[in-house]
C-alpha positions in Angstrom: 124.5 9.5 195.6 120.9 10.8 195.2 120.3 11.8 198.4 123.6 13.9 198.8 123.0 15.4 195.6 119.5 16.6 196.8 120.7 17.7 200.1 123.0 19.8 197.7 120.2 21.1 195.6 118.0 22.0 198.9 120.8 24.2 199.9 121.6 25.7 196.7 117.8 26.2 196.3 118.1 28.2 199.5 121.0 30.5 198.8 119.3 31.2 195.7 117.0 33.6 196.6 117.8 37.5 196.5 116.5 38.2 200.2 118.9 35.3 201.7 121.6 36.5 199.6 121.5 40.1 201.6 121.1 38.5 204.9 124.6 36.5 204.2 126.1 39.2 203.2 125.1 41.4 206.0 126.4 38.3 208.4 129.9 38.7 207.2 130.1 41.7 209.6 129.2 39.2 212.5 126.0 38.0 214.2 122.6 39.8 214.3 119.5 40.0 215.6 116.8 40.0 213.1 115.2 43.5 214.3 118.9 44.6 212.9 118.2 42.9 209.4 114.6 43.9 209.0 115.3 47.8 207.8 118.0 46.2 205.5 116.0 43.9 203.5 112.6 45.7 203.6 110.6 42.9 203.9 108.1 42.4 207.0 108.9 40.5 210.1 107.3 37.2 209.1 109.1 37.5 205.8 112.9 37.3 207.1 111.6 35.1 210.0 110.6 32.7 207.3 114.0 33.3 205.8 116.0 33.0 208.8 114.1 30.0 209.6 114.7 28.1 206.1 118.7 29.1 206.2 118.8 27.5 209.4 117.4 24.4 208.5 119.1 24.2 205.4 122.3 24.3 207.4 123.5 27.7 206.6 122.8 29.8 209.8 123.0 28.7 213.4 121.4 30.7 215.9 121.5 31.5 219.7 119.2 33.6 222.6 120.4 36.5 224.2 117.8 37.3 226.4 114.8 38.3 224.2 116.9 38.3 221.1 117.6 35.9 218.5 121.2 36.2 217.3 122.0 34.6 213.6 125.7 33.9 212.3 126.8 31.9 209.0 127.4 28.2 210.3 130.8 28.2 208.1 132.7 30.5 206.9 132.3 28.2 203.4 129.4 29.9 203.0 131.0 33.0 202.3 133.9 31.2 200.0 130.4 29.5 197.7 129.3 33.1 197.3 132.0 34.4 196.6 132.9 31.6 194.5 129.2 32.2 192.1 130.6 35.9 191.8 133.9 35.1 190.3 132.3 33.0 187.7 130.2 36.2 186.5 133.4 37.6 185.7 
């Protein structure tokens, strides 16, 4: 039980930042390359690389190559339904 409740807090801990909030909600459009999130979030390159590269670890974005691009997509479309789920309790 302690290990699947700290795999739970990593993630939580993940979605629980501002910036990676934006990102998933920009990704319920579809997939995108990061050069099409960076004027969105207004943070540097290294900054939503970083990002990126914690959601994916944590589970929560899966990526792919397209040539030179990097394209990034939600992993489950539970992601969206937890989200969603934190705004209805605000209400």
């Amino acid at each position: 039980m302690g290990a699947e409740l700290e795999d739970k807090a990593s993630v939580l801990k993940v979605l629980g930042d501002l910036n990676r909030l934006r990102i998933i909600e920009l990704l319920r459009e579809g997939e995108l390359c990061q050069c099409e999130i960076l004027p969105v979030i207004g943070q540097s390159q290294p900054t939503v690389s970083r990002h990126l590269r914690l959601m994916e670890q944590a589970g929560i974005l899966c990526s792919r190559r397209d040539g030179t691009r990097t394209l990034y997509r939600v992993a489950s479309e539970d992601v969206f339904t937890l989200v969603d789920l934190v705004e209805s309790l605000q209400t």
